[in-house]
N, C-alpha and C positions, 0 to 999 in steps of 0.2 A: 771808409771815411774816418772809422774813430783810429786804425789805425796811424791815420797823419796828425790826429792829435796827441798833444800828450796830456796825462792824466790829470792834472789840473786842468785845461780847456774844459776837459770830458766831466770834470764836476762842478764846474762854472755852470756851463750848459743845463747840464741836469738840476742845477737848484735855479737856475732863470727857469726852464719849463717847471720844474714843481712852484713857483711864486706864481703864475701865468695861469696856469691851472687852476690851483689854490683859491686867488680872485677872480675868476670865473666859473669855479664852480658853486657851490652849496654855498662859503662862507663869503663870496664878491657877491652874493646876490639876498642878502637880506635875511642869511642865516638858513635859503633854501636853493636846491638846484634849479627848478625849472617847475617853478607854480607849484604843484605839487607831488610833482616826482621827483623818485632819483633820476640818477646818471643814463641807467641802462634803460629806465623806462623813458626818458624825455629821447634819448638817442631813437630807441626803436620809431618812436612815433613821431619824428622826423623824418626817418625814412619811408616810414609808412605814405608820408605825407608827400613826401618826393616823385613816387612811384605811383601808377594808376592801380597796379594790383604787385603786392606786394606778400611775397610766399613768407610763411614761417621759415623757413630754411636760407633766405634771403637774409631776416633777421639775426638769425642764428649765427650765421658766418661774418655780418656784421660787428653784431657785438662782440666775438667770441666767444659762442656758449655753447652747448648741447640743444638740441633742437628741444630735451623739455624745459632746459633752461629760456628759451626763447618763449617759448607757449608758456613759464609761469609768468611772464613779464607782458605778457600778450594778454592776458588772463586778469591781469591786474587793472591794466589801461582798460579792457573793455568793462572790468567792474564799473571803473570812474564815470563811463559813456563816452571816452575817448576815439575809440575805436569799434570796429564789428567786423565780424568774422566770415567769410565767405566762399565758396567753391571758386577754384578756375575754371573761366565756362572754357577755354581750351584743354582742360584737364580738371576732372570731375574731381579724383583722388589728390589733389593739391590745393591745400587750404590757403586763401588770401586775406591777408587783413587790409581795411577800407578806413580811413581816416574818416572819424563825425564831424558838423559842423562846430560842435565844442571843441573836439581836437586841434580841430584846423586854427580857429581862436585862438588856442591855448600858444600853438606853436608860434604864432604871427605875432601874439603878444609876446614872447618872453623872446624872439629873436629881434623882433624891436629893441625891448628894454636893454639888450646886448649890445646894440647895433649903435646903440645912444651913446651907451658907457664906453664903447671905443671910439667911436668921433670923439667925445670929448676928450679921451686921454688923449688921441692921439691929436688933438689942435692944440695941445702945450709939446708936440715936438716939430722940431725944423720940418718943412716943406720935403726937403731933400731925404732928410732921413727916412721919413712916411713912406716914401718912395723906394728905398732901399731895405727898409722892416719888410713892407711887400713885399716886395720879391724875395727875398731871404726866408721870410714863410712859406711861400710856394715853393720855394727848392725845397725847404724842409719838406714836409708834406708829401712832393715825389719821390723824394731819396726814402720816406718810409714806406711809401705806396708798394716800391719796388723793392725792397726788403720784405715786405709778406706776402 
């Protein structure tokens, strides 16, 4: 794909997704990520939250980390009372993280507060466009699915 663009496109691009990023992450959202995590913790514990049992190794491969890189992040959330930690009853030796009712809170609030902040951008653009940003996201999104 990048090779049909040429390298201006390719840094166009890449500074629209670092703007997009940028205000959505820590500094679009009130000087924090996501209540009071970072990146990798609010991600983990959306998945956690997605999934009825969700492996550390699950995590891991998610984020990109080393499975102890996942368990200190795993480690962290369950300090907060986020999460807790649990056997697969399918599999004794594979440990599961369980989203808390805090957790679940935490998530529902802060992907609201998200959820708000892009309707309202997106009602100062055309109808048509809205429509065509979609989809254009979703290509993106599979085009990188399919790249890892």
């Amino acid at each position: 794909w990048l090779a049909l663009m040429d390298s201006n496109s390719a840094k166009y691009l890449s500074a629209l997704i670092r703007e997009i990023t940028w205000n959505f992450g820590a500094r679009g959202l009130k000087g924090e990520c996501c209540g009071d995590l970072s990146q990798p913790e609010y991600r983990a514990l959306c998945l956690a939250s997605e999934r009825q049992q969700c492996s550390m190794q699950e995590i891991a491969k998610d984020l990109g980390f080393t499975k102890g890189g996942a368990t200190r992040v795993v480690n962290r959330l369950e300090k907060r009372g986020y999460v807790e930690r649990m056997r697969s009853p399918e599999d004794g030796r594979v440990c599961c993280v369980k989203v808390t009712t805090p957790g679940s809170m935490l998530v529902k609030s802060v992907n609201r507060e998200k959820e708000e902040r892009i309707a309202k951008i997106m009602s100062k653009v055309d109808p048509g466009m809205q429509e065509v940003i979609k989809t254009a996201l979703q290509s993106f999104v599979q085009a990188i699915r399919v790249e890892e």
